[in-house]
Every structure is written in structure tokens, then in C-alpha cells.
C-alpha positions in Angstrom: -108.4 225.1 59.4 -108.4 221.7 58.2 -106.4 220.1 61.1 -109.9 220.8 62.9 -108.2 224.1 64.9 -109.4 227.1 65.6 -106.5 229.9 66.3 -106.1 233.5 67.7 -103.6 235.8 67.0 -103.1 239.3 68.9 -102.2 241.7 65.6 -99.4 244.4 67.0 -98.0 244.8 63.2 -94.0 243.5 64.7 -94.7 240.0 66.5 -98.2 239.1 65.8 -98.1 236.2 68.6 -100.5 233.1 69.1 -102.4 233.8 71.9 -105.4 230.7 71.5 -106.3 227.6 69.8 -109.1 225.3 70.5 -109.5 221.9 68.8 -112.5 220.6 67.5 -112.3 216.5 66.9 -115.5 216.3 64.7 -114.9 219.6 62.4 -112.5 220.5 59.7 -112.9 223.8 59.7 -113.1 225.2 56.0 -115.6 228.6 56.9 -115.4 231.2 60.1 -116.7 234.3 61.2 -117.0 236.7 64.2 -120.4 237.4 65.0 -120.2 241.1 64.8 -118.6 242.6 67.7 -120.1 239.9 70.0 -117.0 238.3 70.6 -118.2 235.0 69.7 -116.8 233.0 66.2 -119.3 230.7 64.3 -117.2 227.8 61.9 -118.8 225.1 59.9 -117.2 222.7 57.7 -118.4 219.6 55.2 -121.0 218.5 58.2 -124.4 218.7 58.7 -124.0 220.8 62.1 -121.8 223.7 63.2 -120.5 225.3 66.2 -120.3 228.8 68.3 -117.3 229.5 70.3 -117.8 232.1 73.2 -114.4 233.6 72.7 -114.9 235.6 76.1 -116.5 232.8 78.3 -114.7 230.1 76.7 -118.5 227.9 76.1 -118.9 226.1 73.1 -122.1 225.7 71.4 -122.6 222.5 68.8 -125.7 223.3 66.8 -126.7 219.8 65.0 -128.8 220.8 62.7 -130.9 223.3 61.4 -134.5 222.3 62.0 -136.5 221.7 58.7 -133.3 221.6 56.4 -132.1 218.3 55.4 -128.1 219.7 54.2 -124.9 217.2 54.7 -123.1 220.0 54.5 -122.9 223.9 56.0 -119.5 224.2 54.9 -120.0 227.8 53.7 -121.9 230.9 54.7 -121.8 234.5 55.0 -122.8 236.6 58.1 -124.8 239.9 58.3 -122.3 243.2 59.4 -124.4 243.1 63.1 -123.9 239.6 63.3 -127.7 239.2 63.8 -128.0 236.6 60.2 -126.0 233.7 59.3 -126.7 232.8 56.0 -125.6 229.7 54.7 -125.5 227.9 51.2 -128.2 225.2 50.9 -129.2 222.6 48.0 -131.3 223.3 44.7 -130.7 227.0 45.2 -131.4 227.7 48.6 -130.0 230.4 51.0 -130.4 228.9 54.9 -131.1 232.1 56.9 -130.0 231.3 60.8 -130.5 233.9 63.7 -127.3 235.1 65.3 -128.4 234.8 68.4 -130.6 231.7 69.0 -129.1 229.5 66.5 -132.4 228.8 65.0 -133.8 228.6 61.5 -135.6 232.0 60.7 -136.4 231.1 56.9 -135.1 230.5 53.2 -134.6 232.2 50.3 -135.2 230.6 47.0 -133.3 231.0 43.7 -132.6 229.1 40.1 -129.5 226.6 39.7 -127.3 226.3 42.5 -126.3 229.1 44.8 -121.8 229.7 44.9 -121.9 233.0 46.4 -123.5 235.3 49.0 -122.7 238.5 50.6 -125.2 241.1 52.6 -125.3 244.9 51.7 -123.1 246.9 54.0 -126.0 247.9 56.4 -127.3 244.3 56.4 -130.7 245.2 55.2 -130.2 242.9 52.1 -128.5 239.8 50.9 -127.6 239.0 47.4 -126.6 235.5 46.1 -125.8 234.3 43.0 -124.5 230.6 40.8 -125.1 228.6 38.5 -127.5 230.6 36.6 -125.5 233.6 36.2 -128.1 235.8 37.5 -127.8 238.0 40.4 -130.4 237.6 43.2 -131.0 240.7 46.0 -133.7 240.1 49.1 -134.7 242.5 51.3 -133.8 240.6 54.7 -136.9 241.6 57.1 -139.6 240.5 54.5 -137.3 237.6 52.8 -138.9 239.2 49.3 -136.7 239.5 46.4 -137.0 242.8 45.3 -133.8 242.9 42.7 -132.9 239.9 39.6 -130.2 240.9 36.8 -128.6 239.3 34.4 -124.5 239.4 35.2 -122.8 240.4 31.7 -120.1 237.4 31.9 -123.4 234.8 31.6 -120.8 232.5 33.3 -121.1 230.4 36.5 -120.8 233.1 39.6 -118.4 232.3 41.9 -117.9 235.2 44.0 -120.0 238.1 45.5 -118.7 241.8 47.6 -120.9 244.8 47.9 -120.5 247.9 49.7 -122.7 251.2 50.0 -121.7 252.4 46.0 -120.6 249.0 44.5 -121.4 245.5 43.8 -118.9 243.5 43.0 -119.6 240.1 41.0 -116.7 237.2 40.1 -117.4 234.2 37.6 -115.6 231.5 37.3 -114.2 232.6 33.8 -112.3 234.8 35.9 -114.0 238.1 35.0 -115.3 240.4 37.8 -118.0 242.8 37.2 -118.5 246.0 39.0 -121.7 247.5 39.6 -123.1 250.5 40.9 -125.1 249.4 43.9 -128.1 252.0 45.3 -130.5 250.3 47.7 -133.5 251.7 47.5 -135.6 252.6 50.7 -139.1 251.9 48.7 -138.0 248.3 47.8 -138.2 247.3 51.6 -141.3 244.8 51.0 -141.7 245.0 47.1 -140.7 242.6 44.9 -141.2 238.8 44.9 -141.8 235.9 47.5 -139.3 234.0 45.6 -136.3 234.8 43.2 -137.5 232.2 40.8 -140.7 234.3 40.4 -138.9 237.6 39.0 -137.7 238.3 35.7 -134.2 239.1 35.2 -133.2 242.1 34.2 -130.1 244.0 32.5 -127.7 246.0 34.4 -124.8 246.7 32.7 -120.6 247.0 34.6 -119.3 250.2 35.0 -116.1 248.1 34.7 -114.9 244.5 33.8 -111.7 243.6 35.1 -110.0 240.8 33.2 -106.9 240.5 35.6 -107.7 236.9 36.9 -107.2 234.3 34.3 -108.9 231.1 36.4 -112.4 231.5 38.7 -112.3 234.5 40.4 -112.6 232.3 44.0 -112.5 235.5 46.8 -113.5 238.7 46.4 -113.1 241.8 49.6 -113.3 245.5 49.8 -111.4 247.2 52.4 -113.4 248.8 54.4 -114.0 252.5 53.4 -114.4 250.5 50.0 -111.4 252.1 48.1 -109.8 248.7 47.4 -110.7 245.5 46.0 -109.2 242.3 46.6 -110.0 239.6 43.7 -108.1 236.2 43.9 -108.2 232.9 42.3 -107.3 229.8 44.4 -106.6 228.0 40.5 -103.0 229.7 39.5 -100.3 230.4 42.1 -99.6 234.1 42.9 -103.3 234.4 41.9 -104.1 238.0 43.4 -104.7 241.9 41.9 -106.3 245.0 43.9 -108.0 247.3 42.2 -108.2 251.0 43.0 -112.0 251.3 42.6 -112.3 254.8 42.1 -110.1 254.8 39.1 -111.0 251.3 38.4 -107.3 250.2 37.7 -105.4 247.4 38.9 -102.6 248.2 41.1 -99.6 247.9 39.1 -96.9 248.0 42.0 -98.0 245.3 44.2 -98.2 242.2 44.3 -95.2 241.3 42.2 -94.5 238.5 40.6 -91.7 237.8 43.2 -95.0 238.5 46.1 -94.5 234.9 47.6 -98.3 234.4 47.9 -98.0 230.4 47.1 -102.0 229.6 45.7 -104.5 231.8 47.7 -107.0 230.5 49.8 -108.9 233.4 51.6 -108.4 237.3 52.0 -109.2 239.8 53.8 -108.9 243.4 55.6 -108.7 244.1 58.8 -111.7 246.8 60.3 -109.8 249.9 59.9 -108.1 248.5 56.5 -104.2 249.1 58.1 -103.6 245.3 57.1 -104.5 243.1 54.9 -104.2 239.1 55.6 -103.6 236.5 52.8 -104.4 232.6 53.4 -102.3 230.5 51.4 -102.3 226.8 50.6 -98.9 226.5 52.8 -100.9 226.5 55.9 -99.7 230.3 56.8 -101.8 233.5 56.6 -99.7 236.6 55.0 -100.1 240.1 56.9 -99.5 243.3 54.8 -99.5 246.8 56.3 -101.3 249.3 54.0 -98.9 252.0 54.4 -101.8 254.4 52.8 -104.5 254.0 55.9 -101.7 254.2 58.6 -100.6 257.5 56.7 -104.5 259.1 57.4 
């Protein structure tokens, strides 16, 4: 969090206690990830370094820069499902591609505008990204070609990105999400263009727009068998809707308007999808049980 602290919690579903914190004097935290299943968490925040916390050995690894990039700021990135890529958001519409392992610079990916939002496909094998442009950007991650440009129907700002094995998911900052059918294609693996900029856009058209959110659609998570859809906005208070994505309706039932959500920060579902956390500007993180996955 911002108070520069970095907290574990062991999830039992009744007392969910505390079990670690480690403070970091230099680092307001505002962006943090497990690195796959290595047991190691990267965080960043509005610096020009970051760190690695071994959460097994207890080391801690401060990474000042990233060689050849000139960034003030790493505050937000994505990481690849293996936890082999970290992919952070750079200036003039660069995506900062890290390895997982070394820490060090393995190459960038260019696009128009200014990149707001990146996620990697569920196997890792591509990264899309996405701004002020409006256009949706997809690179094959080995060759670092784009092989993918399309026009997203809002023509707004993008603000948020999710994608698994069927669906893309793609939030603008008018609030609409778009979702897309997503098929990667094996024969795109070193097509395409060195360079976003270089490839025309084309269009793709939503198999459905959801019009839920009435501010910038901010966060945006499936669960993961990809059956729900979180989409929140950090703008209105309460700001939150799933979506049953195979019927492409919101969930009517829940959250209410009593749901004491506060302004949401940050969602997300656990790896089996039995809960579902909610970050709120109070400081406190909301667990849900989803009654429907402990039920399978």
C-alpha cells in the first residue's frame, strides 16, 4: 500500500489472519504481483526502481533501474501467468519488457499515444496493450512482433485490458467494456510487424458492450475458468458489476446497492475462483466466498 507496506494474509475463509508485513522506507507501494508460483512478489510504485521480495528466503532484491530506459516512474505493470515477463508501462507508448528471473531488460514494444493498459494472453505467449489511441495492440512475446491492431468500437481512451483463452475484454474510460472473441492463432507466432506503429488497424467488432459502469472502467478480472467478469470504476462509490460471460448479463443479485464496497481500488479472484477480494479506498480489502465454485 501506500504506507510503503507489504502484507500477507493466510486465507482459511473464517479468520483470515496477518501472518507478514515488511516495510519498505523508499516505496509507496501502488502495483504488486507474485511471480507465478515462485513464491517471490515484485511491487513498484511512482519511482524509477523496484523491488523483489523472496517471500520464502526472506531476501530482498532493489532493482534501480532498468538499463537503457530512462522512466521516473514503474508504478504499473502486468506479469506473464509463468511469471517469466514483467511488463511494465513506459513513456511515448512503450511497453518495458523485464525477465522474471534476472531482473534485466529483454526489450520493448512500441505503440501510438500513450499505453493505460496491459494484460498477457492466458498461456503467456502474447501481450496486448492499449491507450490513448483507442486501438488495441497484440505481440507475439518470443519475436516482440506485433502480429494483431484493431480499432476498439468505443474510439475512447482505453483504460483497462483482461483476456482469457475465448475472450478479450477491453474498458474505456467512457465507462464501456467491450467483449471480444479472442483466438490466438498458432501461424501468427513471428508474422506481423516489428512495431505496432507500423500495422494498420483493423475492425473487430464486440460480441457485447456492457454499459453498466457509468465513469472509466478502471479494473477489469476474469475468474479463472473465465465464467465471470469483474469490471469496476475507482470514479463513483459502490462502482462494481460481474457479468456472467456466457450469457453476457450482469448479475442482477449482487452487489447491492447496500454492498458496502466504499470506491474500489483493485479486484481480484483467488486461483480456484472460491473468493473474490475487493480493495477499497478505506484501506481494507473485502473477501467474498463464491458459493457457486465451492458448490463444484
Amino acid at each position: 500500500g501506500m504506507d510503503k507496506m507489504l502484507r500477507f494474509f493466510r486465507i482459511d475463509g473464517e479468520e483470515n489472519p496477518k501472518i507478514h508485513g515488511i516495510h519498505f522506507p523508499t516505496l509507496p507501494i501502488t502495483c504488486a504481483s507474485f511471480l507465478g508460483d515462485s513464491g517471490s512478489v515484485v511491487m513498484s510504485g511512482r519511482r524509477p526502481f523496484f523491488y523483489v521480495y523472496d517471500a520464502i528466503s526472506g531476501n530482498i532484491q532493489k532493482i534501480q533501474s532498468i538499463i537503457g530506459r530512462k522512466e521516473r516512474s514503474l508504478e504499473k505493470f502486468t506479469v506473464s501467468p509463468s511469471g517469466d515477463v514483467i511488463a511494465f508501462v513506459g513513456n511515448d507508448g512503450y511497453i518495458i519488457l523485464v525477465d522474471g528471473k534476472s531482473r534485466q531488460w529483454i526489450g520493448d514494444l512500441k505503440m501510438n499515444g500513450s499505453v493505460r493498459a496491459i494484460t498477457f494472453s492466458e498461456d503467456g505467449e502474447f501481450i496486448m496493450g492499449s491507450g490513448s489511441d483507442g486501438d488495441v495492440y497484440k505481440w507475439n512475446v518470443r519475436s516482440r512482433r506485433c502480429v494483431e491492431r484493431f480499432h476498439n468500437e468505443d474510439g475512447t481512451i482505453t483504460s483497462a485490458l483482461a483476456a482469457t483463452s475465448n475472450f478479450l475484454a477491453v474498458g474505456s474510460e467512457s465507462g464501456v467494456v467491450n467483449l471480444y472473441t479472442e483466438k490466438y492463432s498458432r501461424t501468427s507466432l513471428y508474422g506481423g510487424s516489428d512495431s505496432g506503429v507500423g500495422l494498420n488497424a483493423t475492425e473487430r467488432n464486440p460480441l457485447k458492450s456492457i454499459m453498466n459502469l457509468t465513469t472509466s472502467a478502471d479494473s477489469l478480472k476474469f475468474s479463472a475458468d473465465g465464467q465471470i467478469l469483474a469490471l469496476s470504476t475507482r470514479r463513483e462509490t459502490n462502482g462494481l458489476k460481474l457479468l456472467h460471460v456466457p450469457t453476457q448479463t450482469v448479475f442482477s443479485n449482487w452487489p447491492t446497492s447496500k454492498t458496502p464496497l466504499k470506491y474500489v481500488w483493485s479486484t481480484d479472484f483467488s486461483p480456484g475462483s472460491k473468493y473474490f477480494a475487493v480493495g477499497n479506498d478505506h484501506g481494507k480489502c473485502l473477501l467474498y466466498r463464491l458459493k457457486h465454485y465451492w458448490d463444484e
